[in-house]
FILOFI-129536 format. One record per residue (C-alpha): x, y, z; residue in one letter. Coordinates in steps of 0.001 Angstrom, whole numbers. Each point is the difference from the previous one (the first is absolute). Layout:
REM FILOFI-129536
R       X       Y       Z rest
R       X       Y       Z    A
...
This chain:
REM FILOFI-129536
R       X       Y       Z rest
R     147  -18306   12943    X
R    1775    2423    1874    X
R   -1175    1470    3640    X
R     624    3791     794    X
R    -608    1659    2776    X
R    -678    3801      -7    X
R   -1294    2553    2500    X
R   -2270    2739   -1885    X
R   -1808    3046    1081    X
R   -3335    -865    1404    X
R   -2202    2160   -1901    X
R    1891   -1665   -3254    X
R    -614   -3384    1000    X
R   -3551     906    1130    X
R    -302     970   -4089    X
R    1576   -2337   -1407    X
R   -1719   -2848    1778    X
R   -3785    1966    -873    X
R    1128       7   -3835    X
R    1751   -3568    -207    X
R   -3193   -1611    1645    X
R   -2245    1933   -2751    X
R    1789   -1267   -2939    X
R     702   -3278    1244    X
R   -2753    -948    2473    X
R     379   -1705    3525    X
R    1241   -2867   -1250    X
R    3299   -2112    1631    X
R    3252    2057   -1463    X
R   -1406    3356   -1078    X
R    2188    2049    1720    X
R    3041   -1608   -1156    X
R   -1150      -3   -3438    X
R    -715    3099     152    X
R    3594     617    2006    X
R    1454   -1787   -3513    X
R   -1788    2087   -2746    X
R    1047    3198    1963    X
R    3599    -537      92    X
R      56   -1581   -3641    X
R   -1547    2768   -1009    X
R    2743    2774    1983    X
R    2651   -1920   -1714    X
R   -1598     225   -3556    X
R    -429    3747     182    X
R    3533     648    1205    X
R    1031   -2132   -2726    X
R   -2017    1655   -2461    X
R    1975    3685    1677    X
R    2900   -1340    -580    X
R    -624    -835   -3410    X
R   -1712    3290   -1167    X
R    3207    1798    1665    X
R    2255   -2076   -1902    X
R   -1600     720   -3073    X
R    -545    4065     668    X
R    3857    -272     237    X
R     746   -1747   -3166    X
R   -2603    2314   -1610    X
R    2096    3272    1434    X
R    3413   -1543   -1183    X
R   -1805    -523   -3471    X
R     987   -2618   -2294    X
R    2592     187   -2632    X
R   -1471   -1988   -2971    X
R    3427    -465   -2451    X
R     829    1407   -2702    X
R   -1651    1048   -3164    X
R    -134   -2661   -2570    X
R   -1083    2522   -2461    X
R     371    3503    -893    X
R   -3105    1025   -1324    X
R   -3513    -905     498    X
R     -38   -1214   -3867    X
R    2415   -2243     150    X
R   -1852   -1662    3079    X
R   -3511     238   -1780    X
R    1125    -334   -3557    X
């Protein structure tokens, strides 16, 4: 388990510390809990950006299936 240490705006903190203890109570390690599901969660959604903008590229480049095994639709559907 890793320790960081981080200076944050007061009001923010003030927040945060209001909504952890709501979800997770006043029990022993609530804030760092909450700390943990915070920053998991901030790393998910930018990997989830970075995936969707991957993919909106590869959908503008379009996709270049092959070549035609057939020439008409009959000979594919007999």
């Amino acid at each position: 388990m890793g320790t960081v240490t981080i200076n944050i705006d007061d009001h923010v903190e003030d927040q945060f510390r209001q909504a952890a203890l709501e979800v997770y109570g006043a029990r022993k390690g609530y804030l760092g809990q909450a700390t943990t599901d915070a920053l998991k969660n901030w790393v998910e959604q930018r990997k989830q950006k970075k995936i969707a903008t991957r993919e909106l590229k590869r959908l503008d480049e379009g996709y270049h299936f092959g070549k035609k095994l057939y020439a008409t639709r009959e000979e594919l559907h007999g």
